[in-house]
Structure formats: structure tokens, C-alpha cells
C-alpha positions, 0 to 999 in steps of 0.5 A, a space after each residue: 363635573 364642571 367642563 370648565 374645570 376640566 377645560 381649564 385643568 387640561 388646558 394647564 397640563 398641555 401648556 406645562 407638557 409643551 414647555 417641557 418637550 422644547 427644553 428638553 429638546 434644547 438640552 438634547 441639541 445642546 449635548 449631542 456631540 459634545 465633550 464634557 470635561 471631567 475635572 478630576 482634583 486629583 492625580 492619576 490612580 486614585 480613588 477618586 480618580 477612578 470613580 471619575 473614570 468609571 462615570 466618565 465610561 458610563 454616564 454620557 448615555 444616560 444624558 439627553 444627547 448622549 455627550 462623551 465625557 473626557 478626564 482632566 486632572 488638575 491635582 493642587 492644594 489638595 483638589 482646591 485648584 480644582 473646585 477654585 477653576 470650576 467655580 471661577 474660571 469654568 464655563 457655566 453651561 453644563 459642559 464641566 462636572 468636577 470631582 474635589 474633596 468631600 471636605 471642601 465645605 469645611 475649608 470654606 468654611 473655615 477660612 482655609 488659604 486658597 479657598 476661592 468658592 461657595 460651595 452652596 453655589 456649586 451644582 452637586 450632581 451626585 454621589 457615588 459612594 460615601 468615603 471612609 478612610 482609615 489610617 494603616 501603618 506597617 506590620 513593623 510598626 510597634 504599635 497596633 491600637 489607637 492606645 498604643 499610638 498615643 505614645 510613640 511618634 509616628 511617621 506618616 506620608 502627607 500630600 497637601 494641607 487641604 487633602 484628607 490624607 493629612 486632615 484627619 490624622 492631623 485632627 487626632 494630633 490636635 484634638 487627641 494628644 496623637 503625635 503623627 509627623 507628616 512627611 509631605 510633599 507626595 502627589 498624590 494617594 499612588 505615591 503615599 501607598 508606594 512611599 509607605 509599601 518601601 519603607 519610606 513612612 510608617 503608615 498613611 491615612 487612605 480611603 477605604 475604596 483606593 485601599 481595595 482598589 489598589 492593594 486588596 491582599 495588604 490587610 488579608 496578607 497582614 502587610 499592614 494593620 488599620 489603626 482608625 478608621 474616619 467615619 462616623 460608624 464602622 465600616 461593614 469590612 471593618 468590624 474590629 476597628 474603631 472610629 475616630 469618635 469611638 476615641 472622643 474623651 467627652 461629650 465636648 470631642 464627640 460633638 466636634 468629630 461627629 461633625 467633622 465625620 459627617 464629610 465621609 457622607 460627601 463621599 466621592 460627589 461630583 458637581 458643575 459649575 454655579 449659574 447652570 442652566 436648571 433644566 442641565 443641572 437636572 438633566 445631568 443629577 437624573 443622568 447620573 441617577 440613571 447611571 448608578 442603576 445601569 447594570 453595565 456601571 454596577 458590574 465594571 465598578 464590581 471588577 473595580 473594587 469600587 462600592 457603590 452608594 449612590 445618592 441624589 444631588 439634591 441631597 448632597 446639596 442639602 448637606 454640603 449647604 449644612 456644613 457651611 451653615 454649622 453653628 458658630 460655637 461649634 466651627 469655632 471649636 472644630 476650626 481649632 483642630 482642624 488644621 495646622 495653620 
């Protein structure tokens, strides 16, 4: 064996190992007995709301210096408040993780009114879970498939223009011929489900998690009926109920909900602010990592309703960069449908 090779080889990994332990310390110093803020994009009570709260009871002791994390919900524009604040106003140290709409890629990337980031730059720290939805409708509406739906009009609670409560169903009116009104102005996913549990609409679009969680007897006790579920394949619970791209006419509406449903894989992700320091961002993706296999996390969010799916940030970055880089022939086509203005 060469000695110098080994010299020089050993000599190498020591440097590499002595530059790590003084950053990590640094991290560590940095979070002991601090307080991150959770932004949550979103009001009291809903989905993403609650897997906000259950990273915020588990995650802190996963992080080098075991820092308490703290909720703060900042509904608006349909979590565009949220993301906007974090990219813009934020401190960019690694004390801010954020939760927003899985689809606010699209919205930069179609020039939505308010959107004031790059979504590439965010920091994504992981995924809890992937975010099916499904539009219910009351079991005295008439209609009971997507074929039936096609020809009555009908009425659905609405929060804001940038909220998957009214995106993709409204997706369906432009692309698909569906004709569901929307009666906006309900803050949040608590309010839509009390609006649409009193009468007050028809039926609303939800994610599949904020269903369970909060209504679990609603499908079994056939007080509602799913009509359509957002998703690129059906859900494991949903077996009888057809997707969205499942209602494409042509291959041309295929390729445009495909991409569209390829937001659901976003899902529930949580991100912090551009320019943090790398060595955070990767103490607080590894964090999280660790987190998801706590058996403490896995148990609560069981009681919880709340399924877990977990995936790297790295990967959700990789697919959040993907969608604000699609072809322009395409985002020509799904800007056209994907929303009312």
C-alpha cells in the first residue's frame, strides 16, 4: 500500500469530519431554546392545519437542539398570503417552516393574481402525505355519477380562487362541460363541510384526509356520496369512484389533467424560506425524515386519521421545480382551464 495514499487519504476524511462537527454544533446552538414558527396557510381545523399540528408535537426533538415549534395561521387568497410572507417578509435563517397549497407551483406558473414567489427557491423540507381529494355532494342531491352531473347544475361551497376547494371542480366546468356554481366566500374547509352538513350548498370538494378526519361516518352513514375524486389513481379507500383523468374524452384532456393531478403528489409538504443556510435546510429535511418513522408521530396521526406518506424534500423540490418548468405548449393548454379569470 502507498503511505502517502493513506496519509494523504486519511488526512482528508479528518478535515471533512472536522468541518462537519463545528457546523452541526452551530446548528445545534442555533435552535436550542428557540421557537419556530409554523405558518399554516390556512385556518383553524382543517387538514393541513392538522398535520401542521401534529409535525409541530413531534418534530422539534428530532432537530439538533430540540427547538418547540409554534402554530400561526395565516388563511388568505387561498394560502397565497402565506407562501407570499414566507418568501418575502420571513426571516431567512431556518426559524420559519410554512405549510400552503400543494398547487402553488401552478399558480406561479400561470400568472396567478397575488403570486409574489418562485417556488423553486422555497426550501421543501418534506411531505407528510400526498392530497387526494373528491367532490361529495348530499344524498339528496339527484345526481350520483360524473354522467349525471354533466347535466344538472350544481351548487358547491367555495373558499378562494386559489384553494383546491374551488380549483379543480372548476377544472371540470372548463375543460369537461360540468356546470358546478360556486358559492364563495367560506373561510376555510370547517365552514364548507358545516355549509354543506346544513343545507346550505350541494356539495363541495375535500380532501380525502380533512373528510376522515373530521366527518368519518359521512360516507359509511351514506349522508354523502363521492362523486370524483382529484387524483391521478384511485385512492386504496375509493375503489368505486372514478378519477378526474378517468373523465378525459381525449388523449388532448388526458395529458392536461395528468398534469394537473400530478399537484396531488405535493400533497401536505412543508417548506422554509429561500437563502437558508444549507446545513439548516438539511438539518430540518433529516428532522423531518426522522420524524415520519417516530412511532410516537406514526401512533397520534393513527388516532388522527391522518395517513402517513412521507417523502424527502429533495424530492418534492425536484417535482415543485418540474411543474414550474412544464412545456409551454402545455401550460398554454392547462392555464386555459385552470382558472376562471
Amino acid at each position: 500500500m502507498d503511505r502517502r495514499a493513506f496519509t494523504y487519504g486519511g488526512l482528508f476524511a479528518a478535515t471533512c469530519l472536522a468541518s462537519f462537527a463545528p457546523a452541526a454544533q452551530a446548528d445545534e446552538d442555533f435552535y436550542r431554546g428557540r421557537t419556530i414558527d409554523l405558518i399554516v396557510g390556512y385556518p383553524v381545523g382543517g387538514a393541513n392545519d392538522n398535520y401542521a399540528r401534529l409535525l409541530s408535537r413531534h418534530m422539534g426533538r428530532h432537530i439538533p437542539g430540540a427547538p418547540s415549534l409554534v402554530i400561526r395561521n395565516m388563511p388568505g387568497a387561498g394560502s397565497l398570503q402565506a407562501a407570499n410572507h414566507v418568501y418575502n417578509a420571513a426571516p431567512r435563517d431556518g426559524s420559519v417552516l410554512a405549510i400552503a397549497a400543494p398547487t402553488i407551483a401552478l399558480d406561479q406558473k400561470f400568472g396567478a393574481q397575488g403570486v409574489r414567489f418562485d417556488a423553486r427557491k422555497l426550501e421543501w423540507i418534506g411531505r407528510a402525505n400526498s392530497q387526494v381529494a373528491l367532490v361529495i355532494l348530499r344524498a339528496q342531491v339527484k345526481a350520483s355519477t360524473p354522467q349525471d352531473a354533466l347535466r344538472e347544475e350544481i351548487v358547491m361551497a367555495g373558499t378562494g380562487a386559489s384553494s383546491t376547494i374551488s380549483i379543480y371542480p372548476g377544472v371540470m366546468n372548463r375543460l369537461l362541460g360540468y356546470r358546478f356554481k360556486f358559492i364563495m366566500g367560506y373561510k376555510g374547509s370547517g365552514d364548507a363541510m358545516l355549509a354543506v352538513e346544513r343545507g346550505e350548498v350541494e356539495g363541495m370538494n375535500i380532501s380525502w384526509e380533512s373528510l376522515e378526519a373530521n366527518h368519518p361516518t359521512w360516507l359509511p352513514e351514506r349522508k354523502v356520496k363521492p362523486l370524483v375524486q382529484f387524483a391521478q389513481a384511485r385512492h386504496p379507500s375509493l375503489p368505486n369512484t372514478p378519477t378526474v383523468v378517468e373523465l378525459a374524452r381525449n388523449d388532448e384532456e388526458r395529458r392536461i389533467l395528468d398534469a394537473l393531478m400530478s399537484t396531488v403528489e405535493v400533497g401536505v409538504s412543508f417548506f422554509t424560506t429561500p437563502e437558508t443556510p444549507a446545513a439548516r435546510v438539511e438539518a430540518l429535511r433529516r428532522g423531518f425524515d426522522k420524524m415520519a418513522e417516530d412511532p410516537a408521530c406514526i401512533e397520534e396521526a393513527a388516532k388522527l386519521r391522518l395517513p402517513l406518506q412521507p417523502r424527502r424534500g429533495e424530492d418534492v423540490a425536484a417535482l415543485v421545480a418540474s411543474l414550474v418548468d412544464l412545456p409551454d405548449d402545455l401550460t398554454k393548454k392547462m392555464k386555459a382551464v385552470y382558472s376562471a379569470e
